[in-house]
C-alpha positions in Angstrom: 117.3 133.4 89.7 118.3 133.6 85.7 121.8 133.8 86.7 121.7 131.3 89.2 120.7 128.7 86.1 123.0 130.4 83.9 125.9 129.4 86.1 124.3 126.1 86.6 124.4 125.3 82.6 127.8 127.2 82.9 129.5 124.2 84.9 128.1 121.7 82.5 129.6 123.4 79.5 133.1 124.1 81.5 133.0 120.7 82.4 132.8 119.5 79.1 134.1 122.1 76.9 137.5 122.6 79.2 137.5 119.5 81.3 137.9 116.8 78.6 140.8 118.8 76.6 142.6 119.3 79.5 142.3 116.0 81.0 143.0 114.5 77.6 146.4 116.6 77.2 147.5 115.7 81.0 146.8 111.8 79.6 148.6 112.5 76.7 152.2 114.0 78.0 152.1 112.2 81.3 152.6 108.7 82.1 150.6 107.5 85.3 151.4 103.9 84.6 151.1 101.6 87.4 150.5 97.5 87.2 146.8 97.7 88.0 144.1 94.4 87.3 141.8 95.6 84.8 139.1 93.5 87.6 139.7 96.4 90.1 138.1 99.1 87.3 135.4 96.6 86.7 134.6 96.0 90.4 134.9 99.8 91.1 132.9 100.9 88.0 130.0 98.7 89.6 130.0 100.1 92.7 130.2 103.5 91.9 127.2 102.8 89.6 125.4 101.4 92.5 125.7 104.0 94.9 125.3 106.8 92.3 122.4 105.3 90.7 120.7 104.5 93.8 120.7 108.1 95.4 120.1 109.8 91.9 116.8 107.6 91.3 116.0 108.6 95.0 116.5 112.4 94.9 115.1 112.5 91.5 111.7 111.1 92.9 112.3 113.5 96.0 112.4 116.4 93.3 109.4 115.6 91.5 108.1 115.8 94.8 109.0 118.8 95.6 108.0 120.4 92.3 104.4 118.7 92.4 104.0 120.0 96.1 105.1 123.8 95.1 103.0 123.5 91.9 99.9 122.5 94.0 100.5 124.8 96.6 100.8 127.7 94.1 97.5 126.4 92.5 96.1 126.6 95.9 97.4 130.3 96.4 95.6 131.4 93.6 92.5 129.5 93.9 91.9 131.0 97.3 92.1 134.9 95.9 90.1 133.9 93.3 87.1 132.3 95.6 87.4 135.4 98.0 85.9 137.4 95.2 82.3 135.6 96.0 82.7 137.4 99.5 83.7 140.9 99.4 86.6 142.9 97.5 87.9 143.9 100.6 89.0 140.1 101.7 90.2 140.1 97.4 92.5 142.8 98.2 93.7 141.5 101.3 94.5 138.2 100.1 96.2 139.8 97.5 98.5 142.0 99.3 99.2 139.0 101.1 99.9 137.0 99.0 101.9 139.5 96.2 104.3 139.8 99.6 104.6 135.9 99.6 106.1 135.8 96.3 107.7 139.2 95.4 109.7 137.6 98.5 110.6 134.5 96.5 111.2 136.7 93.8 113.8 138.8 95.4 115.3 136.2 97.4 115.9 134.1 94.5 115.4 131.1 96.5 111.8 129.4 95.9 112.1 127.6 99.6 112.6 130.9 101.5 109.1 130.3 102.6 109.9 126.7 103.8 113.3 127.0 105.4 112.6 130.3 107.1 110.1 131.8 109.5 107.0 132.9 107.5 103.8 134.4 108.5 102.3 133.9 105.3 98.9 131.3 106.8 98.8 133.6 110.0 98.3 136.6 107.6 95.8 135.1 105.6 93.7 133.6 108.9 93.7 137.1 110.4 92.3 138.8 106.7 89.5 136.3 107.2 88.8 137.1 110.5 88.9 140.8 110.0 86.8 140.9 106.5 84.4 138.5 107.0 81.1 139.0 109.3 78.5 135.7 109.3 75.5 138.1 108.1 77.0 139.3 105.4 77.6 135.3 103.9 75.8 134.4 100.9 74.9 130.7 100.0 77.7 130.7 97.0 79.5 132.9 99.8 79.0 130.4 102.5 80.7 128.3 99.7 83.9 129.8 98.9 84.1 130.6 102.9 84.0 126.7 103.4 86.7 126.8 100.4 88.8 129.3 101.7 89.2 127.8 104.8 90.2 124.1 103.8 92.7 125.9 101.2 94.2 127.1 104.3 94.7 123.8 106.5 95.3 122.1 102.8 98.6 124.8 102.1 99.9 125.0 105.6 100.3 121.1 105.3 101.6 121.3 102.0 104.2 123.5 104.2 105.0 121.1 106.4 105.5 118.3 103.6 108.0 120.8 101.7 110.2 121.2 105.2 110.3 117.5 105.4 111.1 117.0 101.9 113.8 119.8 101.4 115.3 118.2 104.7 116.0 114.7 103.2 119.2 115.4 101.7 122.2 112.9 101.0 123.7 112.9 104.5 128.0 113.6 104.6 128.9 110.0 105.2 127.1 108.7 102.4 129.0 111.6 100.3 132.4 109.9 101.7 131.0 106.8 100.8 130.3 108.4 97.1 133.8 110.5 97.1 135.1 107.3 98.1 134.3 105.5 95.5 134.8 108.0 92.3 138.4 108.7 93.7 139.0 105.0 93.4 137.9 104.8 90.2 139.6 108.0 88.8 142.8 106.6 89.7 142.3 103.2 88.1 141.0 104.8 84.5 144.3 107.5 85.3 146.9 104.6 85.4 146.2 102.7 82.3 148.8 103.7 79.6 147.5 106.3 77.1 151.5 108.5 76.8 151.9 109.6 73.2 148.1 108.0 72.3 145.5 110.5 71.4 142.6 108.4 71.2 143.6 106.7 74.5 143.7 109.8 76.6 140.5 111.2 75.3 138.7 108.0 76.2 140.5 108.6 79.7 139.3 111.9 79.7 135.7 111.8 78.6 135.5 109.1 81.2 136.8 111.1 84.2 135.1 114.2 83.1 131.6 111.7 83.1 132.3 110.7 86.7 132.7 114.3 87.5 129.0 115.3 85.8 127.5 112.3 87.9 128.6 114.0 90.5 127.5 117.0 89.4 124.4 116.2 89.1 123.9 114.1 92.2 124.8 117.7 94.0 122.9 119.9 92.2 119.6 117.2 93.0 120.7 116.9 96.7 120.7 120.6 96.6 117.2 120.8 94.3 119.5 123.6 92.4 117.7 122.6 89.1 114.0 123.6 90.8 115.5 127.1 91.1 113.9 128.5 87.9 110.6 126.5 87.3 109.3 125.9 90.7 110.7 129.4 91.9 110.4 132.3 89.1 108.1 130.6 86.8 105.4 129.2 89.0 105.7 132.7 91.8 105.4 134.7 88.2 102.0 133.3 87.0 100.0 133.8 90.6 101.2 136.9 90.8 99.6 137.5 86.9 96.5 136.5 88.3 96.5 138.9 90.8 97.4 141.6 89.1 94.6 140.5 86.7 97.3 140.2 83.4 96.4 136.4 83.5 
């Protein structure tokens, strides 16, 4: 997962550190003049601002989402093999195996969704420990307590579940990517043919401009993609349950 978000600061860096030379020496040595309205940069500068604006803000919101629901439904996780500790240490350990399973698997996957996207028997697991560890006479009153606690921790994380397959499904769909593609390409080629030959400053305006349409782009994938959650909502928040579990939290 640290390697996944190396290479994900990586392709900023390139993109910058690489990118904007390169572009600014192929400005520089090449002429790409064509007669071109300056109204047609204006007109696709808007749009492109539009469109890319508009579906950042949205899968922004759909990533705070997503890292509020994981973030409650770790809170959860742990709050449950804490309460079972008012029952018996048997239904403890159980949740516990359970539940160190649940998120070594996020561990080793490297993907914090694997639960979500993929068949997981986490909530049948946990159901079946309660059934099998827990007898009515042996209930306390605080017992009785954490039971009722357990239980609606249960139906609480299995629709938290069901939230994060929705969410994780509500990507940008491919014709609003054309749309997007579209758009940039249009306005790449309208910065491109305005006349920077033998002008340094020229071509690295051109460039830094180009190479900013290509890190909105970016951006916009690596959202639609939730690529940035990778390494807080996946290592991070997996790590500190299973710290309280292994009682070094």
């Amino acid at each position: 997962m640290e390697k996944q978000n190396s290479l994900g600061r990586a392709s900023y860096v390139l993109l910058l550190a690489i990118g904007i030379p390169a572009l600014t020496a192929f400005y520089y040595r090449f002429d790409l003049n064509a007669d071109v309205d300056k109204v047609f940069l204006s007109i696709s500068t808007f749009l492109f601002s539009i469109f890319t604006g508009f579906f950042i803000s949205r899968q922004a919101s759909r990533f705070n989402k997503v890292r509020e629901t994981v973030t409650a439904f770790d809170g959860k996780m742990s709050s449950m093999y804490r309460s079972c500790a008012h029952l018996n240490n048997e239904l403890q350990n159980a949740f516990g195996e359970i539940i160190k399973d649940h998120y070594n698997k996020i561990q080793s996957s490297g993907n914090w969704h694997v639960h979500f996207t993929e068949k997981s028997t986490t909530m049948k697991s946990l159901h079946n420990a309660l059934k099998a560890y827990v007898q009515d006479d042996d209930v306390t009153k605080i017992g009785n307590q954490s039971l009722g606690a357990i239980v609606k921790g249960l139906d609480y994380c299995q629709g938290m579940r069901k939230q994060m397959v929705a969410l994780y499904a509500e990507r940008i769909p491919y014709e609003q990517w054309i749309l997007i593609l579209f758009f940039s390409t249009i306005l790449i080629s309208t910065v491109s043919v305005f006349p920077s030959v033998d002008f340094l400053f020229a071509s690295l305006l051109k460039a830094a401009f180009v190479a900013s349409i290509f890190s909105v782009l970016l951006t916009l994938y690596k959202l639609d993609k939730l690529i940035f959650s990778e390494k807080i909502m996946g290592s991070n928040s997996a790590q500190d349950v299973l710290s309280i579990i292994n009682n070094t939290k």
